[in-house]
C-alpha positions as CSV (number, residue, x, y, z in Angstrom):
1,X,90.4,121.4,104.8
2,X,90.6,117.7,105.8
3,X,94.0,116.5,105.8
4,X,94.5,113.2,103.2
5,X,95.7,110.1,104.7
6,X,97.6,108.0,102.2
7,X,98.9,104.5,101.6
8,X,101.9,104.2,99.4
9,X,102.4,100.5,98.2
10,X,105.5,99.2,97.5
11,X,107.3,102.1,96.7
12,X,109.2,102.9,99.2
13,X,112.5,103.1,97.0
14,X,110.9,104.9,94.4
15,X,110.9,108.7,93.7
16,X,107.4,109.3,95.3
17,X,108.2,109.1,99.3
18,X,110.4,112.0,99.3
19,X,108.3,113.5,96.9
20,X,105.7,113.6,99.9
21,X,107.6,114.6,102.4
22,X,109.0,117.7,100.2
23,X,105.1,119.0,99.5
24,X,103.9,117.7,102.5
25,X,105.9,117.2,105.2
26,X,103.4,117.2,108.5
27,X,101.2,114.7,106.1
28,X,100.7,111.5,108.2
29,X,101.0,108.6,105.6
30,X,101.7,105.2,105.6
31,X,104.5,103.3,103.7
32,X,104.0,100.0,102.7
33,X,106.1,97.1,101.3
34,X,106.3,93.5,101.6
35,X,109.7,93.2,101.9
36,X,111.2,94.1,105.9
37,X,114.5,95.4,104.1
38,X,112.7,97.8,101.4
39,X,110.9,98.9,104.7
40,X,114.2,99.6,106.6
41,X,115.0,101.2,103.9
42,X,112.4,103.5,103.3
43,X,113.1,104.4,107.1
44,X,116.9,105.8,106.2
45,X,115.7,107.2,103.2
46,X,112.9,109.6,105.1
47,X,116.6,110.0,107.1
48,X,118.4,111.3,104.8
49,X,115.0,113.5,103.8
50,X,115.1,115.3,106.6
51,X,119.0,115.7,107.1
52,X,119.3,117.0,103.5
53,X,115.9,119.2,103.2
54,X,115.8,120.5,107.3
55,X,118.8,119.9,108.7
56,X,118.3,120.0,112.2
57,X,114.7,118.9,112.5
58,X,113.7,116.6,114.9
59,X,110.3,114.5,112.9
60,X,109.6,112.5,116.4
61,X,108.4,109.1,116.8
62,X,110.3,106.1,117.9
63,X,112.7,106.0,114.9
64,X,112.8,110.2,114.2
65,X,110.7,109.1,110.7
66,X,107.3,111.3,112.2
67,X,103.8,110.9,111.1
68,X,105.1,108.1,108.7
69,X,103.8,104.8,109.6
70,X,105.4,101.6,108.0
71,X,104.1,98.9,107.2
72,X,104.6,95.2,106.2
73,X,101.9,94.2,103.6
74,X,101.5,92.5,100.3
75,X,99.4,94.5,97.3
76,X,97.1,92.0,97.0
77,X,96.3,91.5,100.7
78,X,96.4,94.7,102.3
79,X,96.5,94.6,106.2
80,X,93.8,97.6,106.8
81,X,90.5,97.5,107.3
82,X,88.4,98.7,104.7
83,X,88.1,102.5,103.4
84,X,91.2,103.7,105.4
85,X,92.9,105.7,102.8
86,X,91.9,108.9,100.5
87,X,94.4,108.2,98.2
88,X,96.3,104.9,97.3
89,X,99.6,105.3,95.6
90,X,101.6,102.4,93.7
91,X,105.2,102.8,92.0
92,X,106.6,100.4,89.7
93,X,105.0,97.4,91.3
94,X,102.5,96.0,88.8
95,X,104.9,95.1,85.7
96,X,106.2,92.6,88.4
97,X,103.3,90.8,89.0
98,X,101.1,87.9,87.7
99,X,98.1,88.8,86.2
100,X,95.8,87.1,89.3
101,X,98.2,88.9,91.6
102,X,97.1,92.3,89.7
103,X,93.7,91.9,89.7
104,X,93.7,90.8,93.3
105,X,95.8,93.8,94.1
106,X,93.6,96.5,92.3
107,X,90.6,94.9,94.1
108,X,92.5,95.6,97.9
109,X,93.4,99.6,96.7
110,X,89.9,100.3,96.4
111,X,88.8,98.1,99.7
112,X,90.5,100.5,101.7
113,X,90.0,103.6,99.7
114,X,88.0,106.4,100.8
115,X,84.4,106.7,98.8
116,X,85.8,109.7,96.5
117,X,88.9,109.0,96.8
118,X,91.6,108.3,93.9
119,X,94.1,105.2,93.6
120,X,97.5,106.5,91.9
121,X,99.3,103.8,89.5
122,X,102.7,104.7,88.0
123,X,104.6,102.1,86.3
124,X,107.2,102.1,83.1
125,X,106.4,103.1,80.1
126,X,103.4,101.3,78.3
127,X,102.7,100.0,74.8
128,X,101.3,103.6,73.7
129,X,102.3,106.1,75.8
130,X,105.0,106.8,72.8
131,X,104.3,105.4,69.6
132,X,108.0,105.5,68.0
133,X,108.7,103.7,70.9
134,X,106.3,100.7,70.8
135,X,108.3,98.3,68.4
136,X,111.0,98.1,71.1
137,X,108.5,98.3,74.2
138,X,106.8,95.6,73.2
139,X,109.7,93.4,73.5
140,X,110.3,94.0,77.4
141,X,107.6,91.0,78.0
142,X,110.2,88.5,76.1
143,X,112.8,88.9,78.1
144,X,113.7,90.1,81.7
145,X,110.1,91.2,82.4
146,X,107.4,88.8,81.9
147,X,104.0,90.5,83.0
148,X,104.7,93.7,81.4
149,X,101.8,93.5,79.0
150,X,99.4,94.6,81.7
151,X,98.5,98.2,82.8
152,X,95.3,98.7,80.0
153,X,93.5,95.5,80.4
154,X,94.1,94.8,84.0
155,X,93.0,98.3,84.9
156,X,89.6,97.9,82.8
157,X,89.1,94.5,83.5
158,X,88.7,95.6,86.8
159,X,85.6,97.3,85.7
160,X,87.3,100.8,86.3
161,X,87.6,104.0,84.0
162,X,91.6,103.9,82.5
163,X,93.0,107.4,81.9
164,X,96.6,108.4,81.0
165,X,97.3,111.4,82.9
166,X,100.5,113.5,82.3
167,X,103.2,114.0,84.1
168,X,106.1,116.6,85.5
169,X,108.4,116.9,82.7
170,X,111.5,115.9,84.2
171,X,109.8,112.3,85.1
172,X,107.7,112.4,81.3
173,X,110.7,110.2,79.8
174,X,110.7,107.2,82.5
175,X,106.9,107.1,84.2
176,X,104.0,106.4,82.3
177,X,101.4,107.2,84.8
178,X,97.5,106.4,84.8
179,X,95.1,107.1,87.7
180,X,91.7,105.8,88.2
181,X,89.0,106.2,90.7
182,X,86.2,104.3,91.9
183,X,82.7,104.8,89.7
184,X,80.4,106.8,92.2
């Protein structure tokens, strides 16, 4: 089996990276953020990984962090060259950005995906993903979170195929997840 090489975009705070190293620990990935300090964090956090889950273990590398590389990128302009990754991963990252910024964004994840391989899009909860919850949902756009209208049309503007796929259970009540990959 080839091993997958992943990118995971601006999520370095988020659930996913230990998530990784738990089911995947020899996995070489890269970790990716714009900001230097969500970076250095994302450092102590695969840190505290490895003191917590193998106590002990020595990951290697210049900072003990391993096969993880890190590094400093924008979404929308992703320092790669093209079809890199088999599998782009983004966390809570698009409800914070303009809609140009989006689009511009989704465009880079499949520049330097893989042919046949899949781009990964978690965000918050989305106008539909719970009905009895839309009334309220739909007011997260007038306040404290202006571009959360976003994940539907941006993803089939794009020209790409918008499924909502399911999640673990213990994640089902914050993450609304959908995954798409690029028409063969």
């Amino acid at each position: 089996t080839t091993p997958v090489f992943p990118l995971q975009l601006a999520l370095p705070l988020a659930p996913a990276c230990p998530h990784f190293q738990d089911a995947y620990p020899e996995m070489p990935s890269v970790v990716s953020d714009l900001s230097p300090f969500y970076l250095a964090r994302a450092r102590n956090n695969l840190n505290y990984w490895r003191a917590l889950r193998q106590p002990g273990r020595r990951l290697g590398g210049v900072d003990d962090t391993g096969v993880t590389r890190f590094l400093q990128t924008a979404a929308e302009q992703i320092d790669g060259p093209d079809q890199e990754y088999d599998l782009v991963v983004c966390v809570y990252l698009f409800h914070e950005l303009p809609e140009a910024i989006r689009r511009r964004a989704a465009t880079e994840f499949f520049r330097v995906l893989k042919p046949g391989g899949m781009v990964v899009l978690t965000d918050s909860v989305q106008l539909g993903d719970r009905p009895s919850w839309d009334k309220s949902i739909g007011l997260f756009g007038d306040f404290n979170e202006p571009y959360y209208r976003y994940l539907r049309v941006c993803v089939e503007c794009c020209g790409l195929p918008f499924t909502i796929t399911s999640t673990p259970l213990r994640l089902r009540a914050v993450l609304g997840s959908a995954s798409c990959s690029e028409p063969q």
